[in-house]
C-alpha positions in Angstrom: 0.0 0.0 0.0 1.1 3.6 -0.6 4.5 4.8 1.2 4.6 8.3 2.6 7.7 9.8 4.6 7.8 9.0 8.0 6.6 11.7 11.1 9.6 12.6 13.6 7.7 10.1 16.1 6.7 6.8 15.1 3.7 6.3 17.5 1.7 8.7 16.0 -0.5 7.2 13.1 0.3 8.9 9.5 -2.2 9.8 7.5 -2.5 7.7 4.3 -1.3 4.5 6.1 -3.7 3.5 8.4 -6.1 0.2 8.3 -9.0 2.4 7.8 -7.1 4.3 5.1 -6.2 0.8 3.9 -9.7 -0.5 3.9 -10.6 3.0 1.7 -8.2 2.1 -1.0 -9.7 -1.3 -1.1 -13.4 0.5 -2.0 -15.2 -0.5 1.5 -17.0 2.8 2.2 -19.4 1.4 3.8 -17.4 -1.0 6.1 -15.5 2.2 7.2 -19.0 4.5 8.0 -20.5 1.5 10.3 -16.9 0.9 12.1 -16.7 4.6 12.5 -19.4 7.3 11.7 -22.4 5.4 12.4 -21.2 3.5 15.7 -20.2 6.1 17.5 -19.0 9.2 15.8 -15.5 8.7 17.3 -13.1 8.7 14.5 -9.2 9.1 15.1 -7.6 12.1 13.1 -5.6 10.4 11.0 -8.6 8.7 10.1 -10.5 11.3 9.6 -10.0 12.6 6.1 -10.8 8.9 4.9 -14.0 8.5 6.7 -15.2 12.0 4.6 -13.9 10.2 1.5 -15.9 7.3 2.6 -19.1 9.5 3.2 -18.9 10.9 -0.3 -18.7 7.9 -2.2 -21.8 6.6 -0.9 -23.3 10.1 -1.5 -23.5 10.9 2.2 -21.6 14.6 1.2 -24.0 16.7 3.7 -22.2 14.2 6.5 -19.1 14.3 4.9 -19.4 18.1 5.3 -20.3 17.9 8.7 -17.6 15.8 9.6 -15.1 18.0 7.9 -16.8 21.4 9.3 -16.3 20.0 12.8 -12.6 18.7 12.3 -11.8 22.0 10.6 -13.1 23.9 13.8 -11.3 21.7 16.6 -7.7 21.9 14.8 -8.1 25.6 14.7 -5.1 27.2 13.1 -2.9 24.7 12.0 -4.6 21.8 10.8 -3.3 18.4 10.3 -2.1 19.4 6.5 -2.7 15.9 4.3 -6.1 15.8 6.1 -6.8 19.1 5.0 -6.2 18.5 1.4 -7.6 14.8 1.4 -11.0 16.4 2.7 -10.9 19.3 0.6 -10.3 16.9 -2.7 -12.9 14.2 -1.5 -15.2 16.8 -1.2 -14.9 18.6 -4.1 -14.5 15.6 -6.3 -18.1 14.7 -4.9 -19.4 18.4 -5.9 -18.0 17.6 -9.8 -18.8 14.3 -10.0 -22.7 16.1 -8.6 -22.0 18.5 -11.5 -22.0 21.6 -9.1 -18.6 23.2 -10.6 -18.3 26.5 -8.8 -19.0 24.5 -5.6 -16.4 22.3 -6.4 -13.7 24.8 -7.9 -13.2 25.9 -4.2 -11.6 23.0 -2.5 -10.4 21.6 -5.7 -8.8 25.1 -8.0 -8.8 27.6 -5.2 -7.5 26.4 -2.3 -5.2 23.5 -3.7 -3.7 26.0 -5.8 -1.6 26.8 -2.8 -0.3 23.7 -2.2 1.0 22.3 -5.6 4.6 23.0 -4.8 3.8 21.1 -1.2 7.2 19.5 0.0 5.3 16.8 0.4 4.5 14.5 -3.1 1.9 12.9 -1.0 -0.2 15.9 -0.9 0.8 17.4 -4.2 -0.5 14.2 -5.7 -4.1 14.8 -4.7 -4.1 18.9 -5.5 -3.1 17.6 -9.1 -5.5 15.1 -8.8 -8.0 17.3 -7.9 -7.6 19.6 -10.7 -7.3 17.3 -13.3 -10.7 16.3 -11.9 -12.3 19.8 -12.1 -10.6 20.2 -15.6 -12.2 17.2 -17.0 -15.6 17.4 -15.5 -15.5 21.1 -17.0 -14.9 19.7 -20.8 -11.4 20.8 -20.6 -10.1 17.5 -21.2 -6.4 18.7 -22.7 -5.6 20.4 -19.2 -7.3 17.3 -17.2 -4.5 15.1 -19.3 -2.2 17.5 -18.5 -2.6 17.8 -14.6 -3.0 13.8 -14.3 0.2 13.4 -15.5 1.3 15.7 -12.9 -0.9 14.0 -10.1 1.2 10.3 -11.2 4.6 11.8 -11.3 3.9 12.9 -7.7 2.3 9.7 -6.7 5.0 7.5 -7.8 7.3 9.7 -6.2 5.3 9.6 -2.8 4.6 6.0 -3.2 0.9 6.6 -3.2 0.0 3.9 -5.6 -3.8 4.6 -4.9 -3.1 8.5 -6.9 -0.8 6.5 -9.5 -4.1 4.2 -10.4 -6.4 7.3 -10.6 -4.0 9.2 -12.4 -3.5 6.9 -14.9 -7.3 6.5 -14.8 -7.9 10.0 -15.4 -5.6 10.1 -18.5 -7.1 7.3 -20.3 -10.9 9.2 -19.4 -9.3 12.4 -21.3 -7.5 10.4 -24.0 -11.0 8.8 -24.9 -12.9 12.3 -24.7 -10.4 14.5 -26.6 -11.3 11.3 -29.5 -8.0 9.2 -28.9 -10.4 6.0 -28.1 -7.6 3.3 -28.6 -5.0 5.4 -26.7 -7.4 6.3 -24.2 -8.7 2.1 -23.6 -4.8 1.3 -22.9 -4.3 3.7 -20.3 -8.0 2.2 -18.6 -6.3 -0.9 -18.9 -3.3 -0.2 -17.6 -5.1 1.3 -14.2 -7.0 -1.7 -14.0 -4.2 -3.7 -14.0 -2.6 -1.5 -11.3 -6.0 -1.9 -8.8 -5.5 -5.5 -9.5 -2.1 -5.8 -8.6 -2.8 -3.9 -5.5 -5.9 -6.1 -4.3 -8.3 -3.3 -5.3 -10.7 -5.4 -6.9 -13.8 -2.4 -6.4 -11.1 -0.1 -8.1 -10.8 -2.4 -10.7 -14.5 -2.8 -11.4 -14.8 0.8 -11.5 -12.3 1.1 -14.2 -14.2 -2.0 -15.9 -16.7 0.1 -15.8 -15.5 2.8 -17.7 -14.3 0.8 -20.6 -17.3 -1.0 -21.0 -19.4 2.2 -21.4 -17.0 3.5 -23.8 -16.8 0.4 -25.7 -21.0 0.5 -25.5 -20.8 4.1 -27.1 -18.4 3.8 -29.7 -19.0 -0.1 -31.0 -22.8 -1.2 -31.4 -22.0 -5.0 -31.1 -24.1 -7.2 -28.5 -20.5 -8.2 -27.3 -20.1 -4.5 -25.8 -23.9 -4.4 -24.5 -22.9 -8.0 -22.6 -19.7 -6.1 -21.5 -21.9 -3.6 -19.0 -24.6 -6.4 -18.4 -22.2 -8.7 -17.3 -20.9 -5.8 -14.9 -24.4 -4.8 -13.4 -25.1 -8.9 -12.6 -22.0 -7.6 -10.2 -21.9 -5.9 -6.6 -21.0 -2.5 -7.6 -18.7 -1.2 -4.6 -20.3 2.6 -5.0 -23.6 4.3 -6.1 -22.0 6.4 -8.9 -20.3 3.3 -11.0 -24.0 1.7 -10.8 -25.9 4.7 -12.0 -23.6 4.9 -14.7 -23.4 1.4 -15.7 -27.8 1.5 -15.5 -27.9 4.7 -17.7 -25.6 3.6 -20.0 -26.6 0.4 -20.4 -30.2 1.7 -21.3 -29.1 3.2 -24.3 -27.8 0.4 -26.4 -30.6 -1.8 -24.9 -33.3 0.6 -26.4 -31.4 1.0 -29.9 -31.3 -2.9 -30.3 -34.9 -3.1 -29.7 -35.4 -4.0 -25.8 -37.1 -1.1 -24.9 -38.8 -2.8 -21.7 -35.6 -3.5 -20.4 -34.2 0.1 -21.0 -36.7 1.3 -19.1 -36.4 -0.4 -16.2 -32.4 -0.2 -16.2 -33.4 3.7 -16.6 -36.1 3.7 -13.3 -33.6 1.7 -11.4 -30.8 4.2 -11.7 -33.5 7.3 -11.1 -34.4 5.5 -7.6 -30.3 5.3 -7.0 -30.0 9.5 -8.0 -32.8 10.2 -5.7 -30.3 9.2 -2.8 -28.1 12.1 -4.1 -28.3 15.2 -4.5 -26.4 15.3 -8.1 -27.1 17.7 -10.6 -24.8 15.7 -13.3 -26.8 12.7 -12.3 -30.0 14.0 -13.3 -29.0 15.4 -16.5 -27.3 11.8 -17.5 -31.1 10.6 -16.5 -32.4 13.3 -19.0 -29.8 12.7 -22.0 -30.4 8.7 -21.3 -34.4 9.0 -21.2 -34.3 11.5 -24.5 -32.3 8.3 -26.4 -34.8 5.7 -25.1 -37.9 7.8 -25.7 -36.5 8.5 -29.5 -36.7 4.7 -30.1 -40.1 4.1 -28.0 -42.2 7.2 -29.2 -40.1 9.0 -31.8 -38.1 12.3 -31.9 -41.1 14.1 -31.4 -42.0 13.2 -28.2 -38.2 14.0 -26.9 -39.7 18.0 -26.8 -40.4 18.1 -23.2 -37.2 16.6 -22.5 -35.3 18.9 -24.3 -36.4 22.0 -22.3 -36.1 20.3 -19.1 -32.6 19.3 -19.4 -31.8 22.5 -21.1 -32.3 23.9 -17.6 -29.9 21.8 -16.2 -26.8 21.7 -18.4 -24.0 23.9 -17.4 -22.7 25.9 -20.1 -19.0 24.1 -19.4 -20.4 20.6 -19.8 -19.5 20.3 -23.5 -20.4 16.3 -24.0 -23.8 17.2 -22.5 -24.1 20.4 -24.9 -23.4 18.3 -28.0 -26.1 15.4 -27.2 -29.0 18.2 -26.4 -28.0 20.2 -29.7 -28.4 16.9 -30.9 -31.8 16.3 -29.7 -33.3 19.8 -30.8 -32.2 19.6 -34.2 -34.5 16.2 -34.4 -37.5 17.6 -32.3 -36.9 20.7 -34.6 -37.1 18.7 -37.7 -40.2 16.7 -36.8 -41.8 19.7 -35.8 -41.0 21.5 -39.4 -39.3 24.3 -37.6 -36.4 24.8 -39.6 -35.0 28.0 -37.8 -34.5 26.4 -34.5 -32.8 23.5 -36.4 -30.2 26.1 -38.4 -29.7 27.5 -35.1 -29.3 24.7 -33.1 -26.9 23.4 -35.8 -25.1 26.6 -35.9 -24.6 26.4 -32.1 -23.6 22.6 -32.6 -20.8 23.9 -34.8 -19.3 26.5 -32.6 -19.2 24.5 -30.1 -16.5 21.8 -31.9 -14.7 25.4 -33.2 -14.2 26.2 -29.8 -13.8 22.9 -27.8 -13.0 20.3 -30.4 -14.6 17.7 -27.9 -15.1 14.4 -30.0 -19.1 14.5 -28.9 -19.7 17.7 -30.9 -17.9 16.0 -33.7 -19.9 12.9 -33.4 -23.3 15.0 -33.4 -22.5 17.0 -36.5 -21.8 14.0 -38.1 -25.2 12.4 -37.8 -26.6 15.8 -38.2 -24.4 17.8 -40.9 -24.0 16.9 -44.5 -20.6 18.1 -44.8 -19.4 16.7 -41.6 -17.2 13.5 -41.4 -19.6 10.6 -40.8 -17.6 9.6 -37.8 -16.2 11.1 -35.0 -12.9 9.4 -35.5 -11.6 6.2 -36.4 -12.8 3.9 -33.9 -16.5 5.5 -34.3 -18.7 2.8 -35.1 -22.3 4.3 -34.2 -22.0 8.0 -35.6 -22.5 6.3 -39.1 -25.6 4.5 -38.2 -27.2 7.1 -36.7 -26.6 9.8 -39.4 -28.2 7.0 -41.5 -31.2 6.7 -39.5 -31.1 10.3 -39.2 -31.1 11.2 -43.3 -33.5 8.2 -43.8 -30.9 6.0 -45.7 -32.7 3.2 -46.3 -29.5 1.5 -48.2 -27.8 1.0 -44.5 -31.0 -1.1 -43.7 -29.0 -4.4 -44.2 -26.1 -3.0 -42.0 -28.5 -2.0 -39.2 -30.2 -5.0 -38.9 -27.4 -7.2 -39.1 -25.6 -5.6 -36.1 -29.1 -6.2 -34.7 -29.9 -2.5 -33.9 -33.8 -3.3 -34.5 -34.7 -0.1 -32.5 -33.4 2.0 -35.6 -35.3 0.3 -37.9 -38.9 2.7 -37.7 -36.9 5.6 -37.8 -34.8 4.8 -40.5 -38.0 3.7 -42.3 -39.6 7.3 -41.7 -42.4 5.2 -39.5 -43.1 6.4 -35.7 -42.9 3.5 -33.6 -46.0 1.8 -33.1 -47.4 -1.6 -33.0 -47.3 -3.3 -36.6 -45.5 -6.2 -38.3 -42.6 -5.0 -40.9 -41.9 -7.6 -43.3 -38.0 -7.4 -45.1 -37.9 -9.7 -48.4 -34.7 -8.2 -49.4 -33.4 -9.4 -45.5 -35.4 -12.8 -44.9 -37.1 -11.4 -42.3 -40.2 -10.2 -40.6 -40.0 -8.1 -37.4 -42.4 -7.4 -34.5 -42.8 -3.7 -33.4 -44.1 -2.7 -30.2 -43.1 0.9 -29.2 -39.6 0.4 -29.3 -39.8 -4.0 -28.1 -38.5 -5.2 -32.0 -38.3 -8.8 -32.5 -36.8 -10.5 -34.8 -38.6 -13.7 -37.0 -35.9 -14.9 -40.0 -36.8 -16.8 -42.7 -40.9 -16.0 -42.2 -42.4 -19.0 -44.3 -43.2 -17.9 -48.5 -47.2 -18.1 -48.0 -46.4 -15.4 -44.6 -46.1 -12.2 -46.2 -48.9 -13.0 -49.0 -50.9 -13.7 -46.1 -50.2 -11.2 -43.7 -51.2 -8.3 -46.8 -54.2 -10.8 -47.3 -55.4 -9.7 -43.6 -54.1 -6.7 -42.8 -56.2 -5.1 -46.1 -59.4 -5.6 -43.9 -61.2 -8.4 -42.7 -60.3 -11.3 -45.0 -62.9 -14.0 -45.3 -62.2 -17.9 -45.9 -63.1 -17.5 -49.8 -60.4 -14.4 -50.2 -57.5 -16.2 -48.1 -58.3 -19.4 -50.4 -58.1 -17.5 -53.2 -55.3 -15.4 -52.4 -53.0 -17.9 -51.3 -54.2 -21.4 -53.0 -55.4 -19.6 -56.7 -58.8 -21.5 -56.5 -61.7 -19.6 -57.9 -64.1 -22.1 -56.2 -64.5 -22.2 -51.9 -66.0 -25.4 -50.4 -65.9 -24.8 -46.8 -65.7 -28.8 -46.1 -62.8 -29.0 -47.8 -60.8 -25.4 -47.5 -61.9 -24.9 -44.0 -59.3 -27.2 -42.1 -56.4 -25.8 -44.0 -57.2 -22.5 -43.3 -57.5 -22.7 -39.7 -54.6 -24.7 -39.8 -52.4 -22.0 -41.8 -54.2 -19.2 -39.2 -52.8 -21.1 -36.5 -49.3 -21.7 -37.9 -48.8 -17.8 -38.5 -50.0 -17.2 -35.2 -47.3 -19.5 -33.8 -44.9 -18.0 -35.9 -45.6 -14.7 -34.3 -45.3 -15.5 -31.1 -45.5 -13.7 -28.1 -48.0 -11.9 -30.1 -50.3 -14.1 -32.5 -52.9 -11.9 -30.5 -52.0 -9.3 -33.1 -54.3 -12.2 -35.5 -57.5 -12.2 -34.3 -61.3 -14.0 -35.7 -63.8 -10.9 -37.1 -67.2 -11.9 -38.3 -66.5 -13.5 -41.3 -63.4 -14.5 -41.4 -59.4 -13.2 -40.4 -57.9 -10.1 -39.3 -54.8 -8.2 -38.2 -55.1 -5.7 -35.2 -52.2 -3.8 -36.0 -50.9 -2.4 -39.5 -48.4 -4.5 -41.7 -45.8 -2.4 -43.1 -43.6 -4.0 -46.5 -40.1 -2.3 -47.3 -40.3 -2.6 -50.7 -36.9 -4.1 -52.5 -35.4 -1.8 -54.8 -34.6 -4.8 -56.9 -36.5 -6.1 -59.4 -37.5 -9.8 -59.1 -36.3 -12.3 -61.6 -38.4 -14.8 -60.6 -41.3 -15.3 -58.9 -40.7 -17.7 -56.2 -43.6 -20.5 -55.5 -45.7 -19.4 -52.9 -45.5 -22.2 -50.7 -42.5 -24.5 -50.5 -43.1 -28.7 -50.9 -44.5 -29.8 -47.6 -46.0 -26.2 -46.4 -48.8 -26.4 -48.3 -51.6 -28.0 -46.6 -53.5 -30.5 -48.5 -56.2 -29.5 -50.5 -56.8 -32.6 -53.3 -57.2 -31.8 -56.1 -59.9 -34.1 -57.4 -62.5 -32.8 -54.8 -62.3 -29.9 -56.8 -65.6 -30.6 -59.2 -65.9 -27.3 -61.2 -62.2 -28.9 -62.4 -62.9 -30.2 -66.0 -59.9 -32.4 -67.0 -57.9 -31.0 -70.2 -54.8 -31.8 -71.6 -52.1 -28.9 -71.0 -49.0 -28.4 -73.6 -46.7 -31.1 -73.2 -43.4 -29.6 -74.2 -40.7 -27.8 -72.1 -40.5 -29.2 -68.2 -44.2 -30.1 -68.1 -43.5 -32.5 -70.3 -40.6 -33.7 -69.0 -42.2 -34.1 -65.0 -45.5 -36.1 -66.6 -43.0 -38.7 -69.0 -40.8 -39.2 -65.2 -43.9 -39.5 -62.9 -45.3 -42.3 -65.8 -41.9 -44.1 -65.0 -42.9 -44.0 -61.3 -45.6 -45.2 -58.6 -45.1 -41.5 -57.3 -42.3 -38.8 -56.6 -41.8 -36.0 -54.1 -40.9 -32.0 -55.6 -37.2 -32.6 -54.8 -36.8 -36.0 -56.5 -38.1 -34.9 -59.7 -36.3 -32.0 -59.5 -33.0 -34.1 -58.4 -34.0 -36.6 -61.1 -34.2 -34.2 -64.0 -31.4 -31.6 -63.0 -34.7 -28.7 -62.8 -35.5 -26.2 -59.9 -37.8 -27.0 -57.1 -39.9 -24.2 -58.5 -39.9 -24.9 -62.1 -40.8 -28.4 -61.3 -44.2 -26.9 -58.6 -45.1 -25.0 -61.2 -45.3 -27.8 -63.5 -46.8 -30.4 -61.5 -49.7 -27.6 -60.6 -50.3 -27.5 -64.0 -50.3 -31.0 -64.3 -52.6 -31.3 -61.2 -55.1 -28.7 -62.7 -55.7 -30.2 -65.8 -56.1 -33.3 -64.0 -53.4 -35.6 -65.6 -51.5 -35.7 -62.3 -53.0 -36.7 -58.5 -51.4 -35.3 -55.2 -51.4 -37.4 -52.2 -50.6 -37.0 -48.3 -49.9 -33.6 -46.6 -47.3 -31.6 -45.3 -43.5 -32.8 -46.2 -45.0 -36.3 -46.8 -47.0 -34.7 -49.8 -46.3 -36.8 -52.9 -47.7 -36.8 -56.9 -48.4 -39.7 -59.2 -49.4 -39.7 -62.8 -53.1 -40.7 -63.3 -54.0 -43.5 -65.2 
């Protein structure tokens, strides 16, 4: 554990090297408040400074204060001067971390300024600390580098490996926000591996933390959303790295489609913030919500939103600026008002003139034309979301193959709503539900014919018979079992919500619209409507309005009836094996074939068969 120089008299305790102090770089806060503040109050003073660190990070700060206020009263003149600054930075990293800048500049800027040519590295360390801190919270991420570098040279030379894991921390968090992603991940990884060499396991998972969230932002794979789940199924060791890891992971969750379980990750960490009183925390809430509520209602209903967290966004907190510029250029374009989206625009790109912060890049290029699409290199999302954005419908194939369902209405200039969206050109049907998307691949060839069969109105038995079977003639003896059998199998194929099919009066229905995204490729051929073995069995010589005639006997017709007189009977895929022809060309022909009554079918399902007649 960290090494500091050692007091004239060895009895005395030294502040940084005690058990509780021990027990604070480990991350157990709230081991140290019930052994301390909330037994009896009595804490020794070179404890003290620790137990207000401890008090903080469990977002106790008005007992943090307290404690501090009390201490700073009994030492009178000459405090105890590593407590003093480890109180002052403890609390003032809780006032940034809150989002309360001038509240924090004091013990932070102010009164650390003082000390950073301290004798002492031990203290130095933590002034640096501290105003990398303020620096970064502030948007001024090139300074925050700067002063963390400071804050490590001091800790290494103090032994105070606990500073040498946050400053190394803090670089990689202004690495990754000045848009040096790769750069900024190794130095994350690096301090993680430092908290796990020292045994701070809660350190470490607060670092895991932070790459995982930047990995979520930056990479939309399910890999990175499993990265922060797999987190949260852990004990977080404090309330902030919780939060964060709930908001964050509500994002992603909502853009792949799993808009219930946004929602909840979103109420879970709005219960946690109520604990606090943090203004950052709130606005994180806001920003989080107004991403989730895009996805579930569309831009339109992110208005309210918008204002309210414009009342809470400091001017300095650039990566919150960009996002809510962001947000009122799309409310602004789905309300038509095209002034407030050239000014908000216009305000967007000032902001990356004046700050260069990789967030106001990342929103002018979903936003601006004649912005970069990405933010930099590593930026994987910026281009999916200025497709979405500009209503590309050619990304459609990329978006749904990185499973980012929740895109898809947008992107299709829908609102999201209930309805069924069918994709020929992906093999694919999904299920909308206000932002809940799921995904049905390879939706049977009858599926789509018969879900635009229903969703025109109420279908009856004689329109779904002829729609999907071609038979001008409805016997409801004969074509009534197949259709309640084909009812029943799309049903099952929708699942959870075959609801969404329901019985009207006279025959079928769908209760919520059916949307097709038309291919922009034409169709070579038209594929069979039903595959061999989907097609219930309907024979064909129950069919008495039928009059048998011969049919032209060249070409592949010909060919299937001379191979089917050579057999007792033959499947679709051993005549088309047999003579070297499609499975289609061969169904068409055998229908023909059927129709004019020179060919029989026989069984049902996959075991349907055809012979020639004699």
């Amino acid at each position: 554990m960290p090494k500091a120089p050692r007091p004239d008299t060895a009895r005395e305790p030294v502040v940084g090297e005690t058990a509780i102090a021990r027990s604070f770089y480990a991350g157990r806060y709230a081991e140290i408040i019930n052994a301390t503040y909330d037994q009896d109050g009595d804490v020794g003073p070179a404890d003290l400074a620790f137990v207000v660190g401890a008090l903080t990070f469990v977002d106790r700060v008005d007992d943090a204060r307290a404690s501090f206020d009390v201490w700073l009263a009994k030492a009178g003149a000459a405090p105890e001067p590593r407590t003093l600054v480890a109180c002052r930075f403890f609390l003032g990293l809780a006032a940034a971390r809150a989002g309360y800048f001038d509240r924090a500049y004091t013990p932070l800027v102010r009164d650390a300024f003082r000390e950073r040519h301290n004798p002492d590295p031990w203290i130095r360390a933590l002034v640096f600390q501290g105003m990398a801190c303020q620096c970064y919270f502030t948007g001024r991420y090139p300074g925050a580098a700067r002063h963390a570098l400071r804050a490590l040279q001091a800790a290494h030379e103090a032994r105070f490996l606990w500073v040498a894991m946050l400053g190394t921390d803090m670089r990689g968090h202004s690495l990754v926000q000045m848009g040096q992603l790769q750069r900024g991940i190794a130095m994350l990884e690096q301090a993680n591996t430092q908290a796990q060499r020292l045994g701070l396991a809660n350190n470490a998972y607060a670092v895991d933390t932070s790459i995982a969230t930047y990995v979520t932002r930056f990479v939309p794979t399910a890999e990175a959303l499993e990265r922060v789940e797999a987190l949260l199924r852990r004990r977080a060791h404090d309330s902030y790295s919780h939060r964060a890891l709930l908001t964050e992971a509500s994002v992603p969750r909502a853009l792949r489609g799993r808009r219930t379980e946004a929602v909840q990750a979103l109420e879970a960490a709005d219960q946690d913030a109520l604990r606090g009183d943090t203004r950052r925390g709130k606005v994180v809430s806001f920003l989080a919500r107004m991403w989730v509520t895009r996805w579930q209602h569309g831009p339109l209903a992110c208005a309210q939103l918008v204002e309210q967290a414009a009342e809470l966004i400091e001017p300095r907190d650039v990566a919150f600026r960009s996002e809510l510029y962001g947000f009122e250029i799309l409310v602004a374009r789905a309300t038509g008002d095209l002034a407030r989206e050239r000014r908000a625009l216009e305000q967007l790109r000032a902001l990356w003139r004046t700050t260069h912060h990789f967030y106001a890049k990342a929103a002018l290029g979903q936003f601006d034309r004649d912005a970069r699409a990405s933010a930099f290199d590593e930026d994987a999302i910026t281009p999916v979301l200025r497709a979405v954005a500009q209503r590309d419908a050619g990304a459609l194939s990329r978006i749904v193959s990185l499973g980012l369902l929740g895109a898809v209405p947008e992107l299709l200039g829908l609102t999201p709503a209930r309805r069924i969206i069918l994709i020929p050109s992906e093999d694919l049907l999904l299920l909308e539900d206000h932002g809940d998307v799921i995904v049905r691949h390879r939706p049977p060839r009858w599926c789509p014919q018969l879900l635009r069969i229903l969703a025109s109105g109420v279908a009856s038995k004689e329109r779904i018979v002829a729609g999907l079977w071609g038979l001008r003639a409805y016997h409801p003896e004969l074509h009534d079992p197949p259709v309640r059998t084909t009812i029943h199998r799309l049903r099952t194929f929708l699942a959870p919500h075959g609801h969404w099919i329901e019985v009207a009066e006279d025959g079928y229905r769908t209760t919520v619209p059916v949307h097709l995204v038309a291919s922009a490729e034409p169709v070579a051929e038209v594929a069979p409507l039903w595959e061999e073995g989907e097609v219930p069995s309907l024979d064909s010589h129950l069919e008495p309005t039928i009059a048998r005639a011969e049919v032209a006997t060249d070409g592949p017709t010909r060919r299937v009836l001379a191979r089917l007189g050579e057999l007792e009977h033959a499947t679709v895929p051993q005549l088309a094996r047999a003579l070297e022809l499609s499975s289609s060309t061969v169904l068409r022909a055998l229908r023909e074939l059927v129709e004019s009554r020179q060919v029989e079918r026989l069984g049902f399902a996959r075991a349907t068969r055809y012979r020639a007649r004699q």
